[in-house]
N, C-alpha and C positions, 0 to 999 in steps of 0.2 A: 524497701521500694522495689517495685517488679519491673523489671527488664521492660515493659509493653509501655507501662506508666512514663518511663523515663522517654522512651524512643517517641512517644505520642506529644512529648513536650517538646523533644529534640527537632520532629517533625514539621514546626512550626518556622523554624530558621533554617533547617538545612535541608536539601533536595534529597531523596529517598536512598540517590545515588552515594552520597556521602554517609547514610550509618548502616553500618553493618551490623548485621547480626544472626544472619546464616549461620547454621554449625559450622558445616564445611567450610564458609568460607573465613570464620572466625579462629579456625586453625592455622592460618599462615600467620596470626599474630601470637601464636601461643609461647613464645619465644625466641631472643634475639639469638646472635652471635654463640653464646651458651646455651648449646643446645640439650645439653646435660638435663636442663631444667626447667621442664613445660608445662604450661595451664592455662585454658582458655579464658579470656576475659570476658566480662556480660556482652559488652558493647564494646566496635570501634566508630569513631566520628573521627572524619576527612573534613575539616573547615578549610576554607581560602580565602578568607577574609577577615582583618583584625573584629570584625564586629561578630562573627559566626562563631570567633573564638570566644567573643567575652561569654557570650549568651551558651554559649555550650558550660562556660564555667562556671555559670549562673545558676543554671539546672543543678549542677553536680554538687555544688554547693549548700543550693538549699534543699537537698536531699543526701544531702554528709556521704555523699557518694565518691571513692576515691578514683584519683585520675593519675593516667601516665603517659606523659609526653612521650613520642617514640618518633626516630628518623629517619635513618634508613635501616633500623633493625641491624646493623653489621657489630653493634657492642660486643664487648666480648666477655663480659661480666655477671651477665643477668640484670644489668639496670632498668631494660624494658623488659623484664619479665610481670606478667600479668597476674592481677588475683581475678580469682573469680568474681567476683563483688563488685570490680572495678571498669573504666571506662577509659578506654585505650583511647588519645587522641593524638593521631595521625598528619603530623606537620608537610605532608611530601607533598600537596599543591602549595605551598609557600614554596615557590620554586621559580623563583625571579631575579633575575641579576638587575638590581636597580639602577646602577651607579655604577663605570669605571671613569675614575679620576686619573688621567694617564700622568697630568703635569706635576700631581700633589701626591701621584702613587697611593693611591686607597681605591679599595670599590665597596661598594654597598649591596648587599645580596639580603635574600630569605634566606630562612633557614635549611627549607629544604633542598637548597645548591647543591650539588654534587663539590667535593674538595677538588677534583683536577679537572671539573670545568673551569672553577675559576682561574687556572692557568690557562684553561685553552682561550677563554674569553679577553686574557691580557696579551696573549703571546702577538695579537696584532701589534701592540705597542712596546714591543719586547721589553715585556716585565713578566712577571710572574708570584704565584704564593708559595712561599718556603715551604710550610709542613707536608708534608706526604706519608700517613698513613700507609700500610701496604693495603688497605682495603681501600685507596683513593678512589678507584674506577665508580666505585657506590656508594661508601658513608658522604654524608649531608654534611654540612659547615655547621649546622645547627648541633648535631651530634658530638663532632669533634672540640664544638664551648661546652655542652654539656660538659663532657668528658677530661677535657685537657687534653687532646687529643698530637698524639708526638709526630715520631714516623724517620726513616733514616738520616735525614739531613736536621735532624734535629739540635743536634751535636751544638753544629755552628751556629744554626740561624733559630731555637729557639725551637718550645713549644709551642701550640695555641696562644695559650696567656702571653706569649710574648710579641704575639703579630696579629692580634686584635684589640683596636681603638676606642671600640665600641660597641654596644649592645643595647638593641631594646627589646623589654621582655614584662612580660605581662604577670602580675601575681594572678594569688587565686580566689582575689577580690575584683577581678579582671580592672585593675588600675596597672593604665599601660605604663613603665619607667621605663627612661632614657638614660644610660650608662655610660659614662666618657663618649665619644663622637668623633670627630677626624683627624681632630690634633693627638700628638703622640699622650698629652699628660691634661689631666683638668684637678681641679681644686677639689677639695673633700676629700669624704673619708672611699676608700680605692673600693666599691661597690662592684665595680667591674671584673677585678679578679676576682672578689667572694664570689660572684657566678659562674665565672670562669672554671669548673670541674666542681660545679655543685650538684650535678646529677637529677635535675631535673627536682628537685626537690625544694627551691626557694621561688619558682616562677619558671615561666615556658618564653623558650626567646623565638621574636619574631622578625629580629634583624640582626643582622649580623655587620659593623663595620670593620675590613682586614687591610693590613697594609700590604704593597705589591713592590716587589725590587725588580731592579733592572737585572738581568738575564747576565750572569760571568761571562767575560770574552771565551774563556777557555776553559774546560774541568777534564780532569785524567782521573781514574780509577785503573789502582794498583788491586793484585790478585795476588794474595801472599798464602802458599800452600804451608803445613806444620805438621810431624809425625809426632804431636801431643799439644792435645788441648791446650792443657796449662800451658805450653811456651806460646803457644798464640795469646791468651790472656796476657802472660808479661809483655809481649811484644804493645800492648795496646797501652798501658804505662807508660812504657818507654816514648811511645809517639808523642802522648801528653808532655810528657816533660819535659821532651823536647823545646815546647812555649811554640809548634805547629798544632794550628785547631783542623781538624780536617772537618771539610763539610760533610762526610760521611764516615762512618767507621762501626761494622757489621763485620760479625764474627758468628760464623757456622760450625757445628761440630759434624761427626761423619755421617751419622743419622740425617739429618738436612743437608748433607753437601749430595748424598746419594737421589734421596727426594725429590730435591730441586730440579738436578741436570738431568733424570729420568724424565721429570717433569716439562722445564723449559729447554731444556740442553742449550746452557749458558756457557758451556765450555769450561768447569768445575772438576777438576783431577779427583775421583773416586775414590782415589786410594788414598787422599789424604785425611786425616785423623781430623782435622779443622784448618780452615779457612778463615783470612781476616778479606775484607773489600774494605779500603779505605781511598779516597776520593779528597782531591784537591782542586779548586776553584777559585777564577781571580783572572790576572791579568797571565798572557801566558808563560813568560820569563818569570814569574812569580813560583809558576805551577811547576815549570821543569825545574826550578832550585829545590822546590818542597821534597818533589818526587824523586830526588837524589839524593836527600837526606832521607829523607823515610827507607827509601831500598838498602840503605846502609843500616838503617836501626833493627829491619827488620832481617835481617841476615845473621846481623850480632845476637838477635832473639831466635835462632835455630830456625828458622824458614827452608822450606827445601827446593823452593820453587817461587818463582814470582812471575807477574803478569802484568806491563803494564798497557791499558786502552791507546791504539794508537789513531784511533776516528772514534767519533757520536755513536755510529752502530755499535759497535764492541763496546763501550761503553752501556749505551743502555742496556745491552744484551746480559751485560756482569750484572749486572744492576737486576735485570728481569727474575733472572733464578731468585734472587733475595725475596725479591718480592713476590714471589711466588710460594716461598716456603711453607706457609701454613696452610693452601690447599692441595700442596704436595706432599704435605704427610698424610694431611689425607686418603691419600691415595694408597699407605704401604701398613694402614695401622685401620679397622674396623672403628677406631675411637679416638681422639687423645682430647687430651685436658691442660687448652691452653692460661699458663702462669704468666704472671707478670709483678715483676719485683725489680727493686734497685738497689744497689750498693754502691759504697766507694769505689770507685777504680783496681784501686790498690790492693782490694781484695778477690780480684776474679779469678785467678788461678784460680786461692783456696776455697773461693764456693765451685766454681768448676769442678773440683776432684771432691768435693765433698757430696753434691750432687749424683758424682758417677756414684759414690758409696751407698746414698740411701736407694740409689738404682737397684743395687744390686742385693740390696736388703729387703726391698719390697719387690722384686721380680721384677718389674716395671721397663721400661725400656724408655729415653729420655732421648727426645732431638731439641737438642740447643741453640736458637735464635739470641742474638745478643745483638742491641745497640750497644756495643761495645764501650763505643767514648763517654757515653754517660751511667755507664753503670746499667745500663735498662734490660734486663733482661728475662727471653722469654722461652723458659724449657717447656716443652710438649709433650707432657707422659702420652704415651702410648698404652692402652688399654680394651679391654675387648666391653660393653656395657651389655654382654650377653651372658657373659658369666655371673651369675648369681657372685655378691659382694666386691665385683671386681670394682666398680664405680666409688663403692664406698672405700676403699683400700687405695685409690687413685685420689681423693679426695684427704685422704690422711698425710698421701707422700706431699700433695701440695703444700699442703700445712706446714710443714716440715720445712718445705724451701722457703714459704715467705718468714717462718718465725728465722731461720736462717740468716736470712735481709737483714732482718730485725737487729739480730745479734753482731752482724756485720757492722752495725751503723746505718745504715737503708733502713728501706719502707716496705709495706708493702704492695706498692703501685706504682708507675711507674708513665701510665698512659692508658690504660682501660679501666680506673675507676674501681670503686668498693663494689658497687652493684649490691646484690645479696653472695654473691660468690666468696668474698673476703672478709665478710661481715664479726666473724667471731673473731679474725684476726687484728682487728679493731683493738679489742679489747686487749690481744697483748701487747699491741705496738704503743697503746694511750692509756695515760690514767686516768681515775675519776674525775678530776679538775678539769683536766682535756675535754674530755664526753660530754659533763656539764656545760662547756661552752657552745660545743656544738649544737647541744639541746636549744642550748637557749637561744642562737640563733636560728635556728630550724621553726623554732615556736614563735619568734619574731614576725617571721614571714609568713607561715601557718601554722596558727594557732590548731586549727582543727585537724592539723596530721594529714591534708586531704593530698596533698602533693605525691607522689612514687613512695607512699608510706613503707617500712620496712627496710629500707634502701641506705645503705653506706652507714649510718650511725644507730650502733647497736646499743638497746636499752641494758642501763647497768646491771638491773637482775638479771639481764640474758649474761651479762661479763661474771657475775657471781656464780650463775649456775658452771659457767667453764670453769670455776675456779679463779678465774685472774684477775680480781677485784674482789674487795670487801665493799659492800656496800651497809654506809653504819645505821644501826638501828634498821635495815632493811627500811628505810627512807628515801624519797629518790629529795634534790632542790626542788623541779618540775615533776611532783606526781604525775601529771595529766602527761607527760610525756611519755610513758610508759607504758602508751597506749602503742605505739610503733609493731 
């Protein structure tokens, strides 16, 4: 079907304004967050209305034309990355706060909401939405269900799946579903988390319901300096077992402590090897007992320096460099190549120094981002994408660190999704039985593969051709699925 064909049908529902198909201007969607990995797509179409949506999936449909929901582009995966073939659609005029329930704490948005509007939107009612993303300022609420989407305060108060109610979300039969709704639990089978970090790939959501908490009277963030990685690692142990949840707990290595304070000048000791930010929230007599035990734990774990916030500005200001870390490396590296993996706790020292090892094995150079308290961790090779093979030798060491995960006990994700970036890794983290199930709810939903085809569940002959699966008789259960 030719690109003119499709947009003269498209034509018919939506204002000229909404589909694009300029070269030029078809190149800002050629790729999200993973910029590593680019391709223009036929078409994008901008709908604003549940009904523009069906009718755009209508067309696409009955012209087996594949589609990709995309949000604010900030993934960092390649989950909106585009085929040529395909028809990018553009949720960002869903962008409505429909609903704050101040008395029942929920609100009801689009998808295309910015994540820290909907705190600015509660803070009249002094409430707010836990997650935070460091990309808050611009990923969409719709992005961060796709996704599972975490962010430093995740620790305590949960990911996505844990502070959204509800969802409704359109298949690609354009039958609109409604997903749990305002109460915390509903009856059936838990549909809501299956889309909760399904990637775009079982239906496109078009509401979002999140829960909103009342604002802590009081939070302190402590600044714990380390003349070696690994003791800040152990020190992040130690905090746990303490049986204190910190509502934050981010650990920098010296590559990102440099970055940052270059960057935000957060007030970040340069000379130090790594850095932990850990943050306590609550009543404020809660906060100063936490934070006098912590300062002790963290002394006992070789600290050489500490900091704790004694006002909201220094506070946030500790808090800013974090959050700034990933386009402050930017700024010191031509390239990097953002990871994302988890482990036990228990073992971050030994991936920490094991990490420095394949650094120094593959030349590479590594700035280490870690939500520390859950394991979630995100090293940043450093890379040049000018150098003939260097990308593909950047892409080897990642490999490396999530099969790493793997072997650890972890995964490989953590909060930015399969995408196509982590796709072979699939294959070693799951068995065939695993893969199989995924098939076959992915075919549940679409049959016809029309969804972000290619995306997070890699076909078993792609796992055989790596080696890490026998697939028997070269048979797949769902032949037709092997279309991906």
């Amino acid at each position: 079907m030719s690109q003119q064909q499709i947009i003269h049908e498209l034509s018919s529902v939506l204002a000229s304004s909404a589909i694009i198909s300029n070269d030029q201007e078809l190149r800002a969607y050629e790729c999200d967050g993973l910029s590593a990995y680019q391709e223009k797509p036929m078409l994008v179409v901008i709908p604003e209305t549940i009904e523009q949506l069906r009718s755009v999936l209508a067309v696409c449909t009955k012209h087996q034309t594949p589609v990709i929901a995309r949000g604010a582009g900030t993934g960092l995966s390649g989950g909106a990355l585009p085929s040529s073939d395909a028809v990018i659609i553009s949720m960002a005029r869903f962008n409505k706060i429909i609903e704050i329930d101040s008395d029942n704490r929920y609100a009801v948005l689009q998808p295309g909401v910015r994540n820290l509007a909907i705190s600015e939107a509660a803070s009249d009612y002094n409430l707010y939405y836990a997650p935070d993303p460091s990309s808050q300022i611009a990923c969409s609420i719709g992005g961060n269900v796709a996704e599972n989407a975490g962010g430093v305060h995740c620790l305590k108060y949960g990911l996505t799946v844990h502070n959204v109610t509800g969802i409704k979300v359109m298949t690609i039969e354009g039958e609109l579903l409604e997903l749990g709704g305002k109460l915390v639990d509903n009856p059936g089978y838990d549909f809501l988390a299956l889309m909760t970090g399904s990637e775009g790939l079982l239906g496109i959501i078009v509401e979002v319901t999140v829960k909103l908490l009342p604002r802590p009277p009081g939070a302190k963030v402590i600044m714990a300096a380390f003349d070696k990685t690994e003791s800040a690692g152990e020190a992040v142990t130690k905090i746990i077992s303490s049986g204190i949840i910190p509502a934050g707990l981010e650990l920098m290595d010296a590559y990102a402590i440099r970055a940052a304070e270059d960057y935000a000048h957060a007030g970040y000791p340069t000379d130090a090897q790594a850095i932990l930010l850990c943050e306590l929230d609550g009543n404020n007599d809660e906060v100063d007992e936490g934070i006098s035990t912590i300062l002790t734990l963290l002394t006992d774990s070789g600290a050489t320096q500490t900091l704790v916030s004694d006002n909201e500005q220094q506070r946030l200001k500790l808090w800013a460099g974090r959050k700034a870390a990933f386009p402050a490396v930017g700024r010191i590296s031509p390239d990097y190549y953002c990871m994302d993996g988890t482990i036990p706790r228990k073992h971050l020292a030994t991936v920490l120094k094991r990490i420095g090892e394949l650094s120094e094995e593959y030349n590479l150079p590594v700035a280490n981002v870690f939500h520390a308290g859950d394991g979630n961790l995100h090293p940043l090779i450093l890379y040049d994408a000018n150098i003939p093979g260097e990308l593909e030798k950047t892409e080897r060491f990642g490999a490396d660190i999530l099969r790493l995960c793997i072997d650890m006990g972890g995964t490989i994700t953590g909060e930015h999704g399969v995408g196509m970036e982590k796709i072979d890794q699939m294959c070693y983290q799951f068995k065939q039985n695993e893969l199989n199930m995924f098939h076959a709810i992915k075919y549940s939903f679409d049959p016809e593969q029309l969804l972000n085809p290619g995306k997070a569940v890699p076909t078993l002959h792609r796992c055989a051709e790596l080696g890490a699966m026998h697939v028997h008789n070269g048979e797949l259960p769902f032949p037709e699925l092997d279309r991906f």
